[in-house]
C-alpha positions, -999 to 999 in steps of 0.1 A, spaced: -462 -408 -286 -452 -441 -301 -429 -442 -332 -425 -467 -354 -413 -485 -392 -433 -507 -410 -427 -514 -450 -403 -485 -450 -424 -458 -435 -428 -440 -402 -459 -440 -387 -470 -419 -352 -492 -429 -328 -506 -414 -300 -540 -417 -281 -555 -396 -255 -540 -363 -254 -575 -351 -237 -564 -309 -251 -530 -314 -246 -517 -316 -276 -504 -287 -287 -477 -299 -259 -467 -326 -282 -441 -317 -307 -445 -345 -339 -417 -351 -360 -423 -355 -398 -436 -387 -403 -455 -403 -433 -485 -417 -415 -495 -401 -382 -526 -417 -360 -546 -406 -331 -564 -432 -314 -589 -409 -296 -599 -387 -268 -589 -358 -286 -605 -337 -256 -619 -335 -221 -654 -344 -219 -666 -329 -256 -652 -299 -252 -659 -287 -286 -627 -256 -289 -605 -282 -275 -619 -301 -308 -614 -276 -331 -583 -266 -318 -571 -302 -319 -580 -307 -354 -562 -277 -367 -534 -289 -350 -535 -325 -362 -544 -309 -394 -512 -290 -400 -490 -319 -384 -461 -333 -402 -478 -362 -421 -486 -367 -451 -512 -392 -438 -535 -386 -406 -556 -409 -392 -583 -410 -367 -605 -426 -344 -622 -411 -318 -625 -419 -284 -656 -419 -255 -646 -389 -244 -651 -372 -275 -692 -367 -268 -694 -352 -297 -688 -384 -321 -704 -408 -295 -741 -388 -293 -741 -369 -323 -720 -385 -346 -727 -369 -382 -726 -336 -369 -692 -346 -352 -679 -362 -387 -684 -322 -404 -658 -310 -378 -630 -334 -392 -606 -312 -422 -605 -330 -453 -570 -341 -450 -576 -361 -419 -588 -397 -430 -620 -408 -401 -610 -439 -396 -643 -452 -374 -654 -489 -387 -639 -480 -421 -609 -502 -440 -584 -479 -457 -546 -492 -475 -521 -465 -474 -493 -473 -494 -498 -512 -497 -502 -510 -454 -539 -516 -444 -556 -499 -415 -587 -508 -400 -606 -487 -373 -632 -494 -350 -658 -475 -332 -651 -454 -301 -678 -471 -278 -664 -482 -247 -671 -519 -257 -679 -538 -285 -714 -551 -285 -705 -587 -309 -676 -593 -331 -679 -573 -361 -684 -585 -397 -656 -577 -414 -642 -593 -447 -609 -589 -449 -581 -609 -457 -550 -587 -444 -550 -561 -415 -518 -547 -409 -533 -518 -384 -563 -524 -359 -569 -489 -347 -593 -490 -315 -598 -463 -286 -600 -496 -260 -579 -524 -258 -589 -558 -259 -593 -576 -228 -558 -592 -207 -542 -567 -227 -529 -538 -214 -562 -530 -202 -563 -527 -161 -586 -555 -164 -617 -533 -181 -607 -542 -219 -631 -553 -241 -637 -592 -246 -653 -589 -280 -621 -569 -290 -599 -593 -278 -614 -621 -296 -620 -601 -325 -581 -591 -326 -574 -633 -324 -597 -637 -356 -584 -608 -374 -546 -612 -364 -531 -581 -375 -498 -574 -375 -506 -542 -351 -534 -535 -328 -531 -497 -316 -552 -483 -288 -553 -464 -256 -576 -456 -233 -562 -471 -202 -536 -443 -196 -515 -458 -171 -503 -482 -202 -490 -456 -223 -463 -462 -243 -460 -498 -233 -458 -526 -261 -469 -564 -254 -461 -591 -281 -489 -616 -283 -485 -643 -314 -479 -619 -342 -495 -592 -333 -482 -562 -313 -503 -545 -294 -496 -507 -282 -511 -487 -260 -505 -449 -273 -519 -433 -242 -498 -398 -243 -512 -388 -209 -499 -416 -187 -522 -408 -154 -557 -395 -144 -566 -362 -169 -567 -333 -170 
């Protein structure tokens, strides 16, 4: 669990808490992110249990993305999207400002197929299940991310995936990049 201040709010993150999240006790915050793998291999109570706990969390903002572990989103995508309460904010190739801070997500695909079209000006947030390639990433990061991230140049780029990385920060230019891994070695 990563916890931060930006513009005068605290903000969460975490990633990858594969059904172990009830284990996690969150303090109030005002903008609380989960960067994906929510659960172990689609397991669909581990889902449901997950969102009613991110659901009642401490925030009055929730984000998410979710991650290739969370079969449900990857292979059956709008059926997956139902599942999400309406207080938690899907954040999957969508721009959303929160309180004059701006969050983009990405898709939960492994890799990046091209550098998405995006017309933005400002991106405070990148939130992606990977991390870009050379970055935190055991060498299996995405290269489209990563230059992707160096068009973009957000302020934050926060991921997981790779969990031996979580909770470790690396400065690159002016962007921050954070791996929010909660489980830090193989699951479950």
């Amino acid at each position: 669990m990563i916890q931060l201040s930006f513009e005068g709010k605290s903000i969460i993150a975490l990633s990858d808490t594969h059904g172990k999240h009830g284990e996690l006790k969150i303090p109030p915050c005002d903008i609380l992110i989960h960067c994906g793998d929510i659960c172990t291999d689609g397991d669909e109570n581990q889902i449901s249990d997950f969102f009613d706990w991110f659901s009642a969390s401490p925030a009055k903002y929730k984000l998410f993305v979710s991650g290739n572990h969370d079969y449900p989103f990857v292979f059956e995508p709008l059926r997956a999207i139902n599942l999400i309460p309406l207080n938690i904010i899907f954040m999957e190739n969508r721009i959303k400002t929160i309180q004059n801070i701006s969050f983009l997500g990405l898709t939960s695909q492994d890799n990046l197929h091209g550098i998405p079209d995006i017309q933005t000006k400002k991106v405070d947030f990148l939130l992606t299940h990977v991390p870009p390639k050379s970055i935190l990433d055991d060498d299996s990061g995405c290269p489209y991310l990563s230059e992707f991230v160096s068009i973009l140049n957000p302020r934050f780029h926060i991921f997981g995936h790779i969990h031996q990385f979580g909770g470790k920060k690396l400065r690159k230019g002016n962007t921050v990049f954070i791996n929010a891994s909660c489980i830090k070695t193989d699951y479950p």
